[in-house]
C-alpha positions, 0 to 999 in steps of 0.5 A: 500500500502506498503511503501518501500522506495527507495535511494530518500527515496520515495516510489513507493506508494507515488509516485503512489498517486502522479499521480493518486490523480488528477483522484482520484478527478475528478472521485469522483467529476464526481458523485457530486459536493463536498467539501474538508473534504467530498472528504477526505471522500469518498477517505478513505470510498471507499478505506477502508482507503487504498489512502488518499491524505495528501495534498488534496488541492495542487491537487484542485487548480491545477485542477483549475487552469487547468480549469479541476475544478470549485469552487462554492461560500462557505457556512458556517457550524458550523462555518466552510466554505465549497467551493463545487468543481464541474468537468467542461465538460474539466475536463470530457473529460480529466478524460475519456482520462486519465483513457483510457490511464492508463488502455492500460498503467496498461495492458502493465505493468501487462505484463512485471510482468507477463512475457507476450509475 
């Protein structure tokens, strides 16, 4: 994604990322439950490095305290904890709205560019 930057000095990516980073999570985690570094790796993976989320863990504990996301207990691995987040079926069903709502939102926008009448 391009990085022009605006007046603010904020770019329509960033902004972009900003609102879709919470979909991004739940729809990987709707697959498997995942811990943060492995969620940062399956975006950059996916993505061929293209949308990554440079402050990944904002957006875990607001879809948690959403109720959106559950954690379960860490594990310890190489020294390192791992806390596994999991999508709850309120996380699901918000994921599947949301997503419906940004694809009549993406065909309503793809008409203004293109000049659809």
């Amino acid at each position: 994604m391009t990085d022009n930057k605006n007046d603010t000095g904020h770019s329509f990516a960033a902004y972009f990322k900003r609102a879709t980073s919470p979909l991004v999570v739940l729809s990987l985690l709707k697959k498997q439950p995942m811990y943060g570094y492995e969620i940062s790796a399956e975006m950059d993976r996916i993505s061929n490095g293209r949308y990554t989320i440079a402050v990944l863990y904002p957006v875990l504990y607001r879809l948690q305290e959403q109720g959106y996301i559950d954690s379960s207990a860490s594990e310890i691995v190489d020294g390192r904890a791992r806390t596994y987040y999991s999508i709850t079926s309120e996380g699901s069903e918000y994921l599947e709205c949301t997503v419906d709502e940004y694809h009549k939102i993406t065909e309503v926008f793809e008409g203004f560019i293109r000049g659809k009448k």
